[in-house]
N, C-alpha and C positions, 0 to 999 in steps of 0.2 A: 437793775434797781435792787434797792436792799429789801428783806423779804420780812412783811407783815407779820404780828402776832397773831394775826385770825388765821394767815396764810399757813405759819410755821405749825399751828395745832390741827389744821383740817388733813394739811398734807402727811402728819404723821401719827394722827391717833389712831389707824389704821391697825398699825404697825404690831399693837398690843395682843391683836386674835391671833397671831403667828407663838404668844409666849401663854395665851389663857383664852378666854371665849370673849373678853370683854375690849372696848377701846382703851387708849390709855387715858388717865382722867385729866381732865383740862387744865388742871392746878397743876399737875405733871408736869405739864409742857410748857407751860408757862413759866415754870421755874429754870428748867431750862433753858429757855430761850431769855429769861432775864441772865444768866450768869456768862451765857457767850457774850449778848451785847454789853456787859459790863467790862469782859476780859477776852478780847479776841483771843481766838488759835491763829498761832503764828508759825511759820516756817524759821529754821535756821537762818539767820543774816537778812529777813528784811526790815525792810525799815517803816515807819511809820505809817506810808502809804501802801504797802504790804506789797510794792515791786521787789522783782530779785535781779539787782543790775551784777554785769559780768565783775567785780568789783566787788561786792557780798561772795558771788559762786566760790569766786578766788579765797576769800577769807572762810568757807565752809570746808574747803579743801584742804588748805592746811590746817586745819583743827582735825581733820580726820586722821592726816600723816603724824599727826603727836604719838599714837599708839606705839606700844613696840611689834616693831616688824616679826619677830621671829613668832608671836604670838597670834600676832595677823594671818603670816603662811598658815598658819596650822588650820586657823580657824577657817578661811579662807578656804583650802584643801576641801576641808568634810564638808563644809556648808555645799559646796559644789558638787560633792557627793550625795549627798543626801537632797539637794534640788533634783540629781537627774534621776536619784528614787522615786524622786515623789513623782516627777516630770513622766516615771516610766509608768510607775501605779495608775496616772492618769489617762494614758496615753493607749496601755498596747490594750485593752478591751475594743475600742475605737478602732484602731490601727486591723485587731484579729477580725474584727466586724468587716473592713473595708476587701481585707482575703477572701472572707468570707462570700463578701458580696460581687465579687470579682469572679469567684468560680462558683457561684449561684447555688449555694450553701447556707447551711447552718448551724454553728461550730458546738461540736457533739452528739451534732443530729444525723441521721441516717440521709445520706446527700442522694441527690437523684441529677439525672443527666439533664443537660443545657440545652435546650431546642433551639437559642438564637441564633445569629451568625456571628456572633461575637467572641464565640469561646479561643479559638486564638490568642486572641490578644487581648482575652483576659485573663486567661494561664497566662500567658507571659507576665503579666502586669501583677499577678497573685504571686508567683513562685517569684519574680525579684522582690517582690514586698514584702514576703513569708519570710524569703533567705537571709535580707537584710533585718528585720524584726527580729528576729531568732539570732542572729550573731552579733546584733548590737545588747541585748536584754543578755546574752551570756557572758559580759564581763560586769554587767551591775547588779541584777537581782539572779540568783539559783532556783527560788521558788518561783520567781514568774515565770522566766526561762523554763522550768520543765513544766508548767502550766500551759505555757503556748504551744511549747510540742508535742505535748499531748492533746491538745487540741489538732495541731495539723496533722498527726495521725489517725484524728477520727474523720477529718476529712477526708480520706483515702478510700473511707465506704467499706475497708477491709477488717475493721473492727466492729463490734457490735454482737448482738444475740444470737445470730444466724439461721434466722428463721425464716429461710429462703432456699428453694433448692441450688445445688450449684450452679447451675446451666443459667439460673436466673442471677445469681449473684457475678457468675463471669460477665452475662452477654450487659449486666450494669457498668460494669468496669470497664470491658473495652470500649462503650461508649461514649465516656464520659473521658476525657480527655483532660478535666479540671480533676476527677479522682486520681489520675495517673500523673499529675504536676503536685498532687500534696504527694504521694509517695515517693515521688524525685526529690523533694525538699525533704521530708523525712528521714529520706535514706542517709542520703548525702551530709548533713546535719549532725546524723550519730555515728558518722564515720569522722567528722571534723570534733568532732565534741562529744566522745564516748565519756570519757570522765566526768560527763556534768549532766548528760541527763536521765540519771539516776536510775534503782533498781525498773521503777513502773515505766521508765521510759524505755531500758533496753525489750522489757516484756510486751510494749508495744510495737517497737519495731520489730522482734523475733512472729509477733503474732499475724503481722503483714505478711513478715514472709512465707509463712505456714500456709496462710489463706490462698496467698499469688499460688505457694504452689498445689493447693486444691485445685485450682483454677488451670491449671499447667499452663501457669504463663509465666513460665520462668525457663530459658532458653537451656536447650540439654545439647546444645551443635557447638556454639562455640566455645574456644578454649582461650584462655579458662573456664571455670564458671563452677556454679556452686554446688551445681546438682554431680559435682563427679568427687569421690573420696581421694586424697592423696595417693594413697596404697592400694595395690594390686588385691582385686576384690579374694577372701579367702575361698569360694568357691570359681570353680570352672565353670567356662561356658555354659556345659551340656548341665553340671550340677544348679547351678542358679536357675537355667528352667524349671528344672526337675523340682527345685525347692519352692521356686513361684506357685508351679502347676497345683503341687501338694498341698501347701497351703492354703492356694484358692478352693479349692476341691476338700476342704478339709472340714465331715460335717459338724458343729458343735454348737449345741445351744446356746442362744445368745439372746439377753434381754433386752427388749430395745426400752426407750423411754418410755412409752405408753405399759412396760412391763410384760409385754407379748413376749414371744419366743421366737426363732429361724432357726432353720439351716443353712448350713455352708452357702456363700453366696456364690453365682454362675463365674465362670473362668470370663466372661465378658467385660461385669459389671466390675471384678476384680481389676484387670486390666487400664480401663479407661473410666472407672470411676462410676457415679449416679448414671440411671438412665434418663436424667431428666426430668421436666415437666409435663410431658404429653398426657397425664391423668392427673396430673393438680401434685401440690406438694405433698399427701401423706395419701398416695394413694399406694395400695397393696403392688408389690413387685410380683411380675410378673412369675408364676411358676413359683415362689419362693412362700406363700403363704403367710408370710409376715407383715407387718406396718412398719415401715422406714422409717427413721426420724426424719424431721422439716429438711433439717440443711445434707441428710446423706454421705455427713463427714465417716460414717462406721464403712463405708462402702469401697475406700480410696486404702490399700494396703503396701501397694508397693511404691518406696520413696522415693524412686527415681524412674516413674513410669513418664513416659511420654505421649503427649496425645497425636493423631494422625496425621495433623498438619507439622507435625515438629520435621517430615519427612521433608517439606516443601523446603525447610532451611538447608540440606545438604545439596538439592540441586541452585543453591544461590550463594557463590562462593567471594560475588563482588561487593567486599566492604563500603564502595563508595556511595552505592545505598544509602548508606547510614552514617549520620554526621558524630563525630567524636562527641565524648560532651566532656566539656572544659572541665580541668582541673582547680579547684581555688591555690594549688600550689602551681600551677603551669604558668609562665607570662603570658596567656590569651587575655585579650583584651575584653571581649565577649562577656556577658552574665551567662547566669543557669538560661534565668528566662530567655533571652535571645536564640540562646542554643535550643531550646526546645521549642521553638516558636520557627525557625528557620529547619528543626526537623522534620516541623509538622508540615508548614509549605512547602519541603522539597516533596515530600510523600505523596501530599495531592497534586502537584503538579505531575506527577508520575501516575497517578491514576486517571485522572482527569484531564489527559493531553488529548484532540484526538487523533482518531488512528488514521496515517496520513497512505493513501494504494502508492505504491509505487508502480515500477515495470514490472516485478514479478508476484508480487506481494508480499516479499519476505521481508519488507523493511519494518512490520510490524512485530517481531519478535523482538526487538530489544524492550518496546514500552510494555508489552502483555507481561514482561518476564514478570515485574512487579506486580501489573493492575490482575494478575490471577490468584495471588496468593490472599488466602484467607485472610478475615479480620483477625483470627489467633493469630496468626503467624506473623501478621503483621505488628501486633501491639509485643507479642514476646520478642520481634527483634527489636522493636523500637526503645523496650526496657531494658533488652540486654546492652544498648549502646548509650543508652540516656543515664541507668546506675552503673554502679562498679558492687556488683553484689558479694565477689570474693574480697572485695574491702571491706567488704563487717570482719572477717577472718583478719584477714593481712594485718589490716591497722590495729587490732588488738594489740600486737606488738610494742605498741607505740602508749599504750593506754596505762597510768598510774593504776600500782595497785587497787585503788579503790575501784579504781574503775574497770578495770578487768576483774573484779571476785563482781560489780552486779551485773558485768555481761554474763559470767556463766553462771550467776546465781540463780540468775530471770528465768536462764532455761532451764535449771532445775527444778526451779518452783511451777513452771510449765507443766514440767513432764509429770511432779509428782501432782499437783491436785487435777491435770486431766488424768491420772490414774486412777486419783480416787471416784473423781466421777464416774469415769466407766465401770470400776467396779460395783459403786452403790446404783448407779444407774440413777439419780436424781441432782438436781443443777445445785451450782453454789451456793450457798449460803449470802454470801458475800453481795453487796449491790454494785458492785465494780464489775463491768463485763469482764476484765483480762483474769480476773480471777475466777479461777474453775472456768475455763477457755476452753471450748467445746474440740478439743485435738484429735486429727484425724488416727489411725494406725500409722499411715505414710510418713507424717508429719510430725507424729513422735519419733519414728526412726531420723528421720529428719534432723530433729531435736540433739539426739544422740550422738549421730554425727558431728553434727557441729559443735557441741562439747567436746569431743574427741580431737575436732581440726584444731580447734582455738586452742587446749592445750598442747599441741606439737608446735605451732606457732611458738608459742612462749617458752621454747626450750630453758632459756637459763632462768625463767621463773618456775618451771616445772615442778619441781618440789614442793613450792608455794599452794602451787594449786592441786598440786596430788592431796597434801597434808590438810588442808584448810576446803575443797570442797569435792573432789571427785573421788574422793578414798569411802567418805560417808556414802556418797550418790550412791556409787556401785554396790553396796552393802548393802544400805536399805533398798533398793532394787531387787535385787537376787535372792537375799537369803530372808528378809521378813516377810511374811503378812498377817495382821491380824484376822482372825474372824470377827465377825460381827457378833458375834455372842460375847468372847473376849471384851469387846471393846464395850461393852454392858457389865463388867466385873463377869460376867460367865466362867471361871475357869474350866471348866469341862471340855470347851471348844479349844482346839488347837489351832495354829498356826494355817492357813490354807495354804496350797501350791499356787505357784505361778503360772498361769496359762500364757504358752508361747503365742507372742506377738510380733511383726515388724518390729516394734521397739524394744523390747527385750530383746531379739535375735541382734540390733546394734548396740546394746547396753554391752551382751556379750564379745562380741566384735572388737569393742571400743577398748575393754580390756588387752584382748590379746592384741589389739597393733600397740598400745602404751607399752605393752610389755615386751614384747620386738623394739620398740626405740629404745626402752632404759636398757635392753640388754646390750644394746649396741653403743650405749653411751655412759653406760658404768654411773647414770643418774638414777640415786636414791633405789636403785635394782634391785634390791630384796624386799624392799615393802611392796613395792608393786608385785613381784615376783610370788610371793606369799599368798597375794588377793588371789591366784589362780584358785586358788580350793573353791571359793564359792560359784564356779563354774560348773562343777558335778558332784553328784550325791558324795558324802550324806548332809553336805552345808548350802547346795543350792536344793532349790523348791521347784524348781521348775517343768511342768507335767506337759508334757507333751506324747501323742501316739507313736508307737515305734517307727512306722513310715514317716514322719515329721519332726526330726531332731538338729541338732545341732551338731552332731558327731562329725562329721566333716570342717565345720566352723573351726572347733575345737582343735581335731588332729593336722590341721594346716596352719593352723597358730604354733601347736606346739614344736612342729618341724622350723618352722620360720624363726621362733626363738634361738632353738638348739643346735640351728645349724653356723650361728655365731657363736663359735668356740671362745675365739679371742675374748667374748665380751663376759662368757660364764666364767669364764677363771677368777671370775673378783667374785663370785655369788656363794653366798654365806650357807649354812644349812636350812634356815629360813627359805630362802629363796628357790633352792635343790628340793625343798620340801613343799612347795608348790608346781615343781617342773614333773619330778616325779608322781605324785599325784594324780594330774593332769595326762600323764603319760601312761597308766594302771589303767585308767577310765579309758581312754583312748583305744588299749588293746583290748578292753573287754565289749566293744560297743562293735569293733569288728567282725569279719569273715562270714560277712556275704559274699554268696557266688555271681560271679560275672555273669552277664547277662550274653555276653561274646562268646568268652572261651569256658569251656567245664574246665574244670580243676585250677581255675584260679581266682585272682582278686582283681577291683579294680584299683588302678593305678592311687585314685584318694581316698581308699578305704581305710579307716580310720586304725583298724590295726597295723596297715601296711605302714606308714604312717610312722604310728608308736616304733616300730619295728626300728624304720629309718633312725628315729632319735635316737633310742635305745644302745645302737650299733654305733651311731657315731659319739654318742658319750662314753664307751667302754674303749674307745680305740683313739678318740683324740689324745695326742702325747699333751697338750693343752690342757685336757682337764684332769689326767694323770693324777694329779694332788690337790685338787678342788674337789673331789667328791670323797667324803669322810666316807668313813666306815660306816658310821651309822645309818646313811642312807641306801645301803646296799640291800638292807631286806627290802625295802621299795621296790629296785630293781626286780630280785626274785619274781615279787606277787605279780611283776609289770610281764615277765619275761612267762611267767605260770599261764597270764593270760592271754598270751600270742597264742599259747602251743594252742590253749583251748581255741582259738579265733580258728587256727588251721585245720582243725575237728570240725568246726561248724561247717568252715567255708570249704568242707573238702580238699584243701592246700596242703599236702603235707609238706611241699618247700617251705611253706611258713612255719610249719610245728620243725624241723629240721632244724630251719634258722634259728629260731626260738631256742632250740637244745645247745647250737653254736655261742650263742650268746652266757650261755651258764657256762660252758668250758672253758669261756676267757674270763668271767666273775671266778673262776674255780682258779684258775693259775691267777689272776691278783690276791689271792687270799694268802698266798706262802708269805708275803712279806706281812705277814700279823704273828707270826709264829716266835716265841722268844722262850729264852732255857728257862726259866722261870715257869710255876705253875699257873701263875694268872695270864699268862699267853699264849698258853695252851688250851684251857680255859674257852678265852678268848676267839680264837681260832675254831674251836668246836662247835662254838654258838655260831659264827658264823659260816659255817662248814654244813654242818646237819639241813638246814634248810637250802641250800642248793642240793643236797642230794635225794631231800623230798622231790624237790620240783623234778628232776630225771625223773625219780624212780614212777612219778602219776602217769604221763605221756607211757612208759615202761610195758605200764600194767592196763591202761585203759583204752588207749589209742586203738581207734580200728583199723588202722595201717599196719600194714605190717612193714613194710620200710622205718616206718616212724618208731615204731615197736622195736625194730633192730638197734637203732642208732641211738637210739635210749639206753638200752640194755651194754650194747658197746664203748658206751660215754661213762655208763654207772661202773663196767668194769675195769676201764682204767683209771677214772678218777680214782678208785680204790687203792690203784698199786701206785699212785703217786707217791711223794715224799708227805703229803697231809696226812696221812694215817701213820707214818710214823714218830710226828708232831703232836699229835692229840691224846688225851691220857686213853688207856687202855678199859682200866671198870670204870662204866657210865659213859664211854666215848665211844670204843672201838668194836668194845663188844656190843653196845646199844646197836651201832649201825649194822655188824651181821644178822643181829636176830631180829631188827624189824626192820631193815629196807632188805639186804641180801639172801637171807635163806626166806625168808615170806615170798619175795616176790619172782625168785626162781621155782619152788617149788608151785604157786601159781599158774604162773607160764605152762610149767611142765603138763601141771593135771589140765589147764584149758587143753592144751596141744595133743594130749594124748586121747582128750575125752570125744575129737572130730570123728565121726563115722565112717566110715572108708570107702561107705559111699556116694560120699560129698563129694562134688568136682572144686579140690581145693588147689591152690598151688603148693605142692608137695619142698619142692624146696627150697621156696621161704620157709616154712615150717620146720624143716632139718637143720634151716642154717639160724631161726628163733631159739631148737632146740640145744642148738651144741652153743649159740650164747650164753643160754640159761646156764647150761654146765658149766661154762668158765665163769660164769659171776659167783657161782656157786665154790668153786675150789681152787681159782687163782686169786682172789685177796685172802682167801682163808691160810695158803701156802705162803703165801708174801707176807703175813705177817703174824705169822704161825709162833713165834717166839717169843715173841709181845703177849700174843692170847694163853699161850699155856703158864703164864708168868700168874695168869687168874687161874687155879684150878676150876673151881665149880661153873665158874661160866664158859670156861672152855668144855669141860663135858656133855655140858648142853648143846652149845652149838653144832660139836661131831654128832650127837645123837640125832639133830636135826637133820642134819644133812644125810646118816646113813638108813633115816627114813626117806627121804626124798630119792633116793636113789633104789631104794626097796621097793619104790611107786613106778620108776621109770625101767627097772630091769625085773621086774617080778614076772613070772609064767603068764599072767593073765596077759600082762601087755603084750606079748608077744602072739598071741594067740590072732587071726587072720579068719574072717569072718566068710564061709564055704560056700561059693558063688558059683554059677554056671559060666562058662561062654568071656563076653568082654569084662562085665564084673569080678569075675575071678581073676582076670589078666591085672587087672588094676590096682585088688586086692594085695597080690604076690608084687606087685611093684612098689605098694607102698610098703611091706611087709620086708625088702628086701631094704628100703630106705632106713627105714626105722633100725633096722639090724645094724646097718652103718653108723648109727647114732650111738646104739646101746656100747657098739666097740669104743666108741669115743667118751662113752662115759665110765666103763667100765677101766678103760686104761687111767682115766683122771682118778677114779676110785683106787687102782693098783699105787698110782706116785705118792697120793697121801701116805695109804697104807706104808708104804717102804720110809718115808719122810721120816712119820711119826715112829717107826722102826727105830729109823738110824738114831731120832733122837734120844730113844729109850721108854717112851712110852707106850709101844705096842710090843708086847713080849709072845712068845709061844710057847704060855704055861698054863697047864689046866690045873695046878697046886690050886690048895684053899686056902692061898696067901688072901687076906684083908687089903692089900695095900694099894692104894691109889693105879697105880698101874696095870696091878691084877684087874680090878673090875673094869678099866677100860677095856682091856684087852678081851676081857671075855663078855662084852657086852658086843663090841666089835666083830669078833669072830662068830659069834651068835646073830647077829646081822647080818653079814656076808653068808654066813649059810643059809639063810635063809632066802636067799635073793636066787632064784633060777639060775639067771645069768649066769652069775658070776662064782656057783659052787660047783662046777668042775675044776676051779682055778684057785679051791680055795686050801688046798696042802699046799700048793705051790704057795700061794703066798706065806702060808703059815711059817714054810718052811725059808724062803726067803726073811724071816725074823729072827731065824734063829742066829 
């Protein structure tokens, strides 16, 4: 029936407290309801009686098609778009609810495990309604889309504050079977859809993975997997213990949250992590006298430690255990959820079979195999076969730029503000839990790594990512820190050092493998090659105790680089000027003594090491013309710091080799020599500091082998063709009066000043001595021509020498100190050695004299001629007479002038 005016105002003046506090007024509605019943609302085509026969429908329909079509598509298009916006706006809260409520949650809440019997297969029912949610919302909304996956990430229990210890945070997670189906959809998710869910999403999924592996539940057996580096780790065996041990064992205050203090924590607790709950979450560790923090994230240092059950997964080698989990690109017909719903009941059905006697009883070994293995062991295979964890890595490959700079972005923003944290030691600012992420040591290493993997992955974008985020990363890692006063305007406060960490020792690491790949791959080589300097003083900060270094890191990077020749021949002086560098620090950080053998090294001892690079850069015909000139005094300082390493380490085969290596920088230097003054010059400057570097080893070395072969190297470099390439004043004569006659006459007075009744080895000291003698007057003779071309500074040098010889043939030395018995015997034996020497210098002393004879500089005139040659001569023969030795012989000579 048609509806009354009293009817039409009771039923709607209601209506008015929804718009004011009041009804609507009766005169309102009444007006109303007079102008409908005056002029019905009508629909399109009916008629009179307001039916709509098929007949009208038909004439409403082509009135519609009047429109122009191509107007229509269009409109048509968005409107349909913008319905399944809204349809989605409407939809996924409800939809996220329904997840929610399926794995007995509450989305961004701290989720707790399932008591019913229903969790099966209501993971299943959640992870296909999560997966399909999530990849339907990712081709229509971005922002919903990374709103729901960060939702299904905090379902995973593995985000949040962590304020739990871990033992309480693992044994939540292996139990809860609906946590470990939001982390399967998660994973899985941002391997299908890295490009789209955005910088806070990859920071959520990086922050799962951190957490699993707090938890060590992330499978370290099979291969692949994530917990293993591509490359061959740069320490050994026996060294990666050695480095573990140290570091756990390493004492150094630390502040924890509460602002207390510790020491170095136990080799235990290092190892396998927190010891647990058994005294409540912030209860003092045992022996250690400190307050832990809640979650005991500072306790977990090495990145790829395995917990005790991980051992269970090597005795269990049959995959069929464990059901593949489908690809979204493989034809399996299957979902996620099925797949993981059918792994969960083959597992119990394997625990929960039971145990059937047979005749012997040994038919129960196949079911126990399973039903014995830990809850750990069980949920780390279950996830190592349910995700594809090295497909975070792999599939970056695949990932648009944008999307590949916020995967590594996420982790850089990780690493740096859990840096800040740990050093200010107070929480974020921020009310986002991933920001200021409570990151373990481990898992910063962690962090690093995988920064490192993902750009090898991306070889031909590598440059991209050097230039745009890892070039900054490693920079601001190594060589800043503010202080905290600094950061208050302070200037007074400087820069503080880096205290070594797991993640700094992979910061560094991460370096030298990019830098072994660009050198092998002639990519972008010399800016990375360059970054080497901030590895060691004076541009890295990095403080560490002597026993606790990276010097092995270091000197097995740089061999690993250098021993691709092929690839340094493209590398610029830039580049050379980070190898070298690298290679200076390397020799000076060596020669300690072996713990095995006395007098030698170990085989990765970081000079031994240098040595290798060293040796093969000087002799590759490959890098022949890739190493400028200008990088040769590097070499030197590199080669100066062997010798020292072999001093330290008691090696003299290394200070040896060390001298070997400047004898072949010494014969590359002829070809710098040109007829011209400025190539001579040239030649000089780079001449004189190789023959510093002999002459130290020469004069300091406590070997006396090392001492020889010094002295031997310095005297023939001398007669080579360099000396009569290099100008004479300021060149030739510089290097007799301060490497040649300095450091002979040195020698001499050390050797002559030993007591005789020292039990020395007498002749290594005869054959020290009679080297000294020839450094002393065969370069002087060889280039005797040259030097008298200078008057004045030729006169000085002979006056030098025919002191030096006045020291070593004078009556005192001769003199034999008057002993009884075996003393005296010993005495006369060295007395009779020395005698053989004095002959030997004495005859060197007579061939000058004749030389400079023949030349005409030594005459035999006692005139009171003024002239040049007069006063040599009678400086000369007033010398020689003076010397014991040699003035019974001295008419003979005289007389031989005439």
């Amino acid at each position: 029936r048609r509806m009354k005016l009293s009817d039409f105002i009771r039923n709607n003046k209601n209506y008015g407290k929804e718009i004011s506090d009041d009804d609507f007024p009766a005169e309102y509605l009444e007006g109303i309801y007079t102008n409908i019943k005056e002029e019905q609302i009508r629909t399109l085509g009916e008629g009179a009686d307001g039916s709509m026969t098929v007949e009208r429908w038909k004439d409403v329909m082509r009135s519609a098609s009047s429109f122009q079509s191509h107007e229509q598509t269009i409109k048509t298009g968005s409107d349909i778009k913008d319905l399944k916006e809204l349809l989605l706006e409407s939809s996924w809260q409800p939809i996220l609810s329904a997840v929610s409520g399926l794995w007995g949650m509450v989305p961004l809440g701290h989720a707790a495990p399932v008591t019913d019997q229903s969790g099966t297969t209501g993971s299943r029912l959640g992870i296909d309604l999560a997966y399909e949610m999530l990849s339907g919302s990712s081709n229509l909304s971005l922002s919903i889309f990374q709103d729901l996956f960060t939702n299904i990430c905090y379902m995973s229990g593995l985000l949040g504050e962590y304020n739990r210890s871990t033992d309480e945070r693992t044994a939540n997670f292996m139990n809860s079977i609906e946590q470990q189906s939001a982390f399967t959809v998660a994973v899985n998710i941002a391997e299908e859809n890295g490009d789209i869910i955005g910088l806070d999403g990859w920071k959520s999924v990086w922050a799962m993975l951190f957490e699993l592996r707090d938890q060590q539940l992330i499978s370290g057996r099979r291969r692949p997997n994530v917990m293993k580096e591509s490359d061959p780790d740069l320490l050994s065996s026996d060294a990666r213990i050695d480095f573990c041990r140290r570091m756990a064992n390493w004492d150094d205050d630390y502040d924890d949250v509460e602002g207390q203090s510790r020491k170095g924590m136990s080799l235990m607790s290092f190892v396998f992590g927190s010891s647990g709950s058994l005294e409540g979450k912030n209860a003092p560790a045992q022996g250690g006298g400190y307050t832990r923090s809640s979650h005991g994230k500072e306790e977990h240092v090495i990145w790829d430690d395995l917990a005790s059950s991980d051992e269970e997964d090597e005795h269990s080698s049959d995959d069929s255990e464990y059901l593949s989990f489908p690809s979204q690109r493989s034809l399996k017909t299957s979902s996620i959820g099925a797949s993981f719903e059918n792994q969960l009941l083959y597992e119990s059905t394997l625990c929960n079979e039971e145990s059937r006697m047979g005749v012997t009883g040994l038919e129960r070994l196949d079911i126990s195999n399973y039903a014995s293995k830990s809850l750990r062991a069980r949920v780390r295979q279950r996830l190592s076969q349910l995700v594809d964890f090295t497909g975070l890595i792999a599939e970056s490959r695949y990932l648009s730029e944008e999307g590949l700079s916020d995967e590594l972005n996420s982790l850089v923003e990780i690493i740096r503000d859990s840096s800040k944290k740990a050093n200010s030691m107070q929480g974020s600012e921020n009310d986002e839990a991933i920001v200021g992420l409570s990151l373990s040591p481990a898992s910063e290493a962690f962090a690093e790594i995988l920064l490192c993997e993902i750009a090898l992955k991306n070889r031909d974008r590598f440059a991209l990512v050097w230039n745009t985020i890892l070039c900054a990363h490693y920079n601001s890692r190594l060589t800043y820190r503010p202080s905290r006063g600094s950061e208050h305007g302070d200037e007074a406060h400087q820069s503080e050092t880096i205290k070594l960490t797991a993640g700094i020792e992979k910061c560094v690491t991460g370096i030298l493998r990019l830098s072994v790949w660009t050198s092998n791959r002639n990519v972008i080589v010399n800016e990375v090659l360059s970054t080497l300097k901030i590895l060691h003083p004076p541009c890295a900060l990095i403080w560490s105790p002597f026993d606790l270094n990276l010097d092995k890191h270091l000197s097995e990077g740089l061999w690993r680089i250098v021993r691709n020749v092929d690839g340094l021949s493209q590398v610029s002086d830039e580049g050379w000027s980070g190898i070298l560098g690298l290679a200076e620090w390397c020799a000076t950080r060596g020669g300690l003594r072996s713990k095995d053998q006395l007098g030698s090294l170990d085989e990765d001892d970081p000079s031994l090491q240098a040595f290798r690079s060293i040796h093969l850069i000087l002799h590759a015909v490959e890098l022949k013309d890739s190493l400028q000139v200008e990088m040769w005094p590097k070499i030197v300082r590199s080669v100066r710091c062997l010798v020292e390493a072999g001093e330290r380490g008691h090696c003299p085969k290394l200070s040896i080799a060390g001298l070997d290596l400047l004898q072949v920088l010494h014969t590359r230097m002829e070809s710098l020599a040109t007829k011209d003054d400025s190539g001579s010059q040239h030649l000089l400057n780079c001449w004189v500091p190789v023959l510093e570097a002999i002459r130290e080893p020469a004069e300091k070395s406590r070997n006396g082998s090392v001492r020889q072969q010094a002295i031997s190297l310095l005297t023939d470099t001398l007669l080579d063709r360099h000396g009569s390439l290099v100008p004479v004043e300021g060149g030739l004569c510089e290097i007799m009066n301060n490497i040649c006659i300095p450091l002979s006459g040195k020698r001499i007075t050390d050797l002559l000043r030993i007591p005789y009744d020292v039990q020395n080895d007498l002749e290594d000291t005869l054959i020290e001595l009679e080297l000294c003698i020839s450094l002393l007057f065969k370069p002087f003779l060889h280039h005797l021509k040259a030097l008298v071309s200078v008057k004045q500074e030729f006169v000085g040098i002979w006056i030098s020498m025919l002191g030096i010889m006045t020291q070593l043939l004078g009556d005192e030395a001769a003199q034999a100190k008057e002993e009884n018995g075996d003393e005296r015997e010993v005495a006369v034996t060295r007395a009779k050695l020395f005698n053989t020497t004095k002959e030997l210098a004495s005859e060197h002393l007579r061939n000058a004299v004749m030389v400079l004879a023949a030349m005409g500089i030594l005459i035999n005139n006692d005139g009171d001629s003024k002239c040049d040659t007069q006063e040599i001569s009678s400086v000369t023969w007033a010398a020689i007479g003076s010397i014991g030795y040699c003035k019974p012989h001295l008419s003979e000579w005289r007389t031989a002038c005439e």
